[in-house]
C-alpha positions in Angstrom: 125.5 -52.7 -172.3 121.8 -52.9 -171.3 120.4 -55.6 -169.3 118.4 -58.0 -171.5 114.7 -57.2 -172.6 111.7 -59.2 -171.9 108.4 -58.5 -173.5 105.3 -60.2 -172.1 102.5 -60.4 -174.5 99.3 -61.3 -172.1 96.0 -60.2 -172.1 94.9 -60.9 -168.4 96.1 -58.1 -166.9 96.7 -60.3 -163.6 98.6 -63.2 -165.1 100.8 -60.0 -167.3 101.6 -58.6 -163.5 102.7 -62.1 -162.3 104.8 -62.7 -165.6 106.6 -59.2 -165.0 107.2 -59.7 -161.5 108.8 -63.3 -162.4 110.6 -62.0 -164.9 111.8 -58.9 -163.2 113.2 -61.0 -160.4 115.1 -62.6 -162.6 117.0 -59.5 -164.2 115.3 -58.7 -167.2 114.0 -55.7 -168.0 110.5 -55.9 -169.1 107.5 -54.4 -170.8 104.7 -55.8 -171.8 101.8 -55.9 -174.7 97.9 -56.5 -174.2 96.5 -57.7 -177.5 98.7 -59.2 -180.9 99.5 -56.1 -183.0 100.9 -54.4 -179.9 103.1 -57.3 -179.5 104.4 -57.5 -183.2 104.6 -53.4 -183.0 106.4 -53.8 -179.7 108.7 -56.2 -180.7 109.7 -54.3 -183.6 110.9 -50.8 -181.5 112.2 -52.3 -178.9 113.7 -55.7 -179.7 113.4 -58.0 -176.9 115.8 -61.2 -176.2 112.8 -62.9 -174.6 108.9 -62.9 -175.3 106.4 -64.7 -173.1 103.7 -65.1 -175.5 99.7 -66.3 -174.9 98.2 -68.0 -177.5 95.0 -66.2 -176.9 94.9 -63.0 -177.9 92.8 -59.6 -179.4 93.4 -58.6 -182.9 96.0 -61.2 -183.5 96.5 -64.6 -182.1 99.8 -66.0 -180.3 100.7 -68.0 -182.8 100.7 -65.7 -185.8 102.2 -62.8 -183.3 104.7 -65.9 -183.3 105.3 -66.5 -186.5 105.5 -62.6 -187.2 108.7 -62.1 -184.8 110.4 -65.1 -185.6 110.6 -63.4 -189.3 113.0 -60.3 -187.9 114.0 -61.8 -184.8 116.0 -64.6 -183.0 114.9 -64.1 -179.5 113.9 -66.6 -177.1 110.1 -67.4 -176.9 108.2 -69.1 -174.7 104.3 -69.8 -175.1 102.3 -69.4 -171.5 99.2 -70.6 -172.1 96.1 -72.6 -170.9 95.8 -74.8 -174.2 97.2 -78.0 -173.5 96.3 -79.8 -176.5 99.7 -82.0 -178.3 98.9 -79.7 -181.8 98.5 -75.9 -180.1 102.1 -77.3 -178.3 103.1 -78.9 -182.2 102.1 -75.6 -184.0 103.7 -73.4 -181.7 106.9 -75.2 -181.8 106.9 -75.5 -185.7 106.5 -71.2 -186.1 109.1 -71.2 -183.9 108.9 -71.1 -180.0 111.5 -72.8 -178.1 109.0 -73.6 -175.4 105.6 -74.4 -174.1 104.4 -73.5 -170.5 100.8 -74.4 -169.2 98.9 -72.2 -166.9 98.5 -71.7 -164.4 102.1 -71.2 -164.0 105.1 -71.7 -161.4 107.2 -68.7 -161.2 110.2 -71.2 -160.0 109.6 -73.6 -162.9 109.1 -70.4 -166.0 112.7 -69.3 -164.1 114.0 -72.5 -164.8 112.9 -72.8 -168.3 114.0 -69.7 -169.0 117.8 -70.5 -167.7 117.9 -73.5 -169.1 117.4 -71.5 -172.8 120.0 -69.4 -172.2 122.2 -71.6 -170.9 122.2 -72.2 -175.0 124.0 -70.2 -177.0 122.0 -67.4 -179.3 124.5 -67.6 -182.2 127.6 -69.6 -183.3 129.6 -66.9 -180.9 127.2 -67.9 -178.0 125.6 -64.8 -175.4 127.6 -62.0 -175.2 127.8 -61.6 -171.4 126.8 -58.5 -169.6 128.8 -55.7 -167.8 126.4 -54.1 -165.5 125.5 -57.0 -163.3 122.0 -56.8 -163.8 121.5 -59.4 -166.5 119.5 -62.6 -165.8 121.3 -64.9 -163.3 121.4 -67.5 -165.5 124.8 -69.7 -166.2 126.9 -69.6 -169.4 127.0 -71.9 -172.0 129.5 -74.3 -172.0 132.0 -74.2 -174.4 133.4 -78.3 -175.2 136.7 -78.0 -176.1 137.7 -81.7 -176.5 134.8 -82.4 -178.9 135.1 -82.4 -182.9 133.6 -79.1 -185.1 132.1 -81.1 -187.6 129.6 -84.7 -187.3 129.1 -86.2 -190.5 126.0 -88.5 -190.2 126.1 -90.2 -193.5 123.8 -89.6 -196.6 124.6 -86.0 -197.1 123.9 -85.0 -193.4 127.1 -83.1 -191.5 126.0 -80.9 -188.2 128.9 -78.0 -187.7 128.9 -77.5 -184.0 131.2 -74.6 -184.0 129.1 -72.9 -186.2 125.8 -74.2 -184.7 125.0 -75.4 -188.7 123.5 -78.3 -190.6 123.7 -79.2 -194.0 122.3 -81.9 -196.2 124.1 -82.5 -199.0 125.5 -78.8 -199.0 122.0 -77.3 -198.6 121.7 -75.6 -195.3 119.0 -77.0 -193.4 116.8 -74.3 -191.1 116.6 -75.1 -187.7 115.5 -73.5 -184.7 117.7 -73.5 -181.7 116.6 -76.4 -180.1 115.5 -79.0 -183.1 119.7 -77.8 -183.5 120.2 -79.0 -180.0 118.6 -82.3 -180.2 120.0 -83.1 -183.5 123.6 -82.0 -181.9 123.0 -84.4 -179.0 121.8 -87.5 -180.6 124.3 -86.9 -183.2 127.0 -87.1 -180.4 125.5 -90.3 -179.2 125.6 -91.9 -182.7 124.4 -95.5 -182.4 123.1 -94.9 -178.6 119.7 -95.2 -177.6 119.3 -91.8 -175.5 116.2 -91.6 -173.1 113.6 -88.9 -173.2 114.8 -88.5 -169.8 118.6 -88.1 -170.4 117.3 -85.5 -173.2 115.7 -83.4 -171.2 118.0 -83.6 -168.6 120.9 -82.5 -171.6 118.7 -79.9 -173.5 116.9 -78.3 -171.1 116.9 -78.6 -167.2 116.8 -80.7 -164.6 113.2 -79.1 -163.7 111.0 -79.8 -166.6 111.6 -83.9 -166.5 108.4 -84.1 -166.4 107.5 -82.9 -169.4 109.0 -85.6 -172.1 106.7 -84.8 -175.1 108.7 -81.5 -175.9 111.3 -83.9 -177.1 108.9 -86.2 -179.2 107.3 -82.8 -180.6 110.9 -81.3 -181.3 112.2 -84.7 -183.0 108.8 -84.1 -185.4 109.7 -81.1 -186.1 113.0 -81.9 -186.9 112.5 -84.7 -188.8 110.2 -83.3 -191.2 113.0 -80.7 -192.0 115.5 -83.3 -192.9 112.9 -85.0 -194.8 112.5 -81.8 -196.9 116.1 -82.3 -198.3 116.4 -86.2 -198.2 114.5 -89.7 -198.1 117.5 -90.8 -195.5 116.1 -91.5 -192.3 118.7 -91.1 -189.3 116.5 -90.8 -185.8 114.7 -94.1 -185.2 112.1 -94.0 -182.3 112.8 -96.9 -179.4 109.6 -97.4 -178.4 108.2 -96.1 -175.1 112.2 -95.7 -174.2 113.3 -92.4 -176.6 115.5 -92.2 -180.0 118.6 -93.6 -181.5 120.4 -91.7 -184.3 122.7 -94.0 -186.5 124.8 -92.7 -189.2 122.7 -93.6 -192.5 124.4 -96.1 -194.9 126.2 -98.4 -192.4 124.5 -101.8 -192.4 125.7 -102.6 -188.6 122.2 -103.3 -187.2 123.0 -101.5 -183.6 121.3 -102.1 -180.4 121.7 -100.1 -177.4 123.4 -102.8 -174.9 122.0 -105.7 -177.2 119.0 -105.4 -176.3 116.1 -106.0 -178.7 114.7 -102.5 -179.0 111.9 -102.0 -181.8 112.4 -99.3 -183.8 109.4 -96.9 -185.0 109.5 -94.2 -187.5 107.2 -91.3 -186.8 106.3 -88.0 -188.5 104.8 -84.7 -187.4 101.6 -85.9 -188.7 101.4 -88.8 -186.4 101.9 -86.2 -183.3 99.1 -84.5 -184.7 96.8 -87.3 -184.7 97.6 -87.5 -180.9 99.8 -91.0 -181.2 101.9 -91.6 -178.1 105.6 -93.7 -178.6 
């Protein structure tokens, strides 16, 4: 089996250089791509596990070059770019990247992101793993075994975690893999308020604590997908502490501990306005 493939799609020919080497060190094999059509063209000969992707490009920008390999391909992507507005980090997550790092970049902290992604299973089956020893020295997933297949949430909502699957009301519900992952986690925290912090903690790594609005922007996302197949509404914002999922129907009004946490409802458009829970 060959090692996994990385392809970094950067125009600055210094920043590309530091990407490879990162990504090198890590075990990947990599290439690379200077402008957007080379990327998708790339992408498309030599399928890669892993893109790197600038939002900034010639001929085609990141987030169409985005969009474009999400259609044919379920690798991992992360954006590395200098934007840092909350809607280049919302659009980028809704066409499908699983991650958002600002330049300029650590190599230690990209590393970390990209472990923590594939610390997550690809596919229902999870990673395959390696035989030459020269794969990314990242961990495996782990595999619960004392933890039930199926979570039914109420109003039509049922997550399969064997089959990494959600369905409203029998209608499968597209996800990406880690809208999947948060849903999964709050899911198995029914009635529990569960931090930002604790999520990030969970879902990616113990590195990127800093960075809490990749959950708000995920939870969005997600939300807005579930909306598409039902007015129930099972994530409820705690204010300035994180999100509570209760299974929709029961009347129990739940707090967390007792205490009196307010709960906010919030949509992708409200991230896009720049509002801060």
């Amino acid at each position: 089996m060959q090692e996994l493939h990385a392809l970094v799609v950067e125009d600055d020919p210094d920043i590309s250089s530091a990407l490879v080497e990162t990504l090198e060190g890590a075990g990947f094999r990599v290439t690379s791509a200077l402008d957007g059509r080379q990327a998708v063209s790339a992408a498309a000969a030599d399928p890669p596990d892993l893109v790197t992707l600038d939002l900034t490009l010639p001929h085609m920008d990141g987030i169409e070059v985005c969009r474009r390999i999400r259609e044919t391909s379920d690798c991992y992507i992360v954006i590395v770019s200098a934007r840092s507005d909350e809607v280049d980090k919302l659009i980028g997550l809704e066409v499908g990247a699983d991650d958002f790092v600002l330049k300029p970049f650590s190599p230690r902290e990209l590393r970390a992101r990209v472990a923590a992604l594939f610390r997550r299973p690809r596919t229902a089956t999870g990673v395959e793993e390696p035989v030459n020893g020269r794969s990314p020295q990242v961990p495996s997933p782990a595999q619960p075994v004392d933890e039930p297949t199926t979570i039914s949430a109420g109003a039509g909502l049922v997550i399969n975690s064997a089959r990494r699957e959600v369905q409203v009301n029998g209608t499968i519900v597209d996800l990406t893999r880690i809208e999947y992952d948060v849903l999964e986690y709050l899911a198995t925290h029914l009635s529990r308020v569960c931090t930002r912090e604790e999520m990030v903690l969970a879902i990616w790594s113990s590195a990127l604590t800093h960075d809490h609005h990749l959950v708000d922007v995920h939870v969005a996302n997600l939300r807005g997908k579930l909306r598409r197949h039902s007015d129930a509404t099972w994530i409820h914002t705690i204010r300035g502490i994180g999100y509570r999922m209760d299974r929709e129907g029961d009347e129990q009004d739940r707090r967390a501990g007792g205490g009196p946490y307010l709960v906010a409802r919030i949509d992708s458009e409200d991230w896009a306005r720049g509002l801060d829970f």
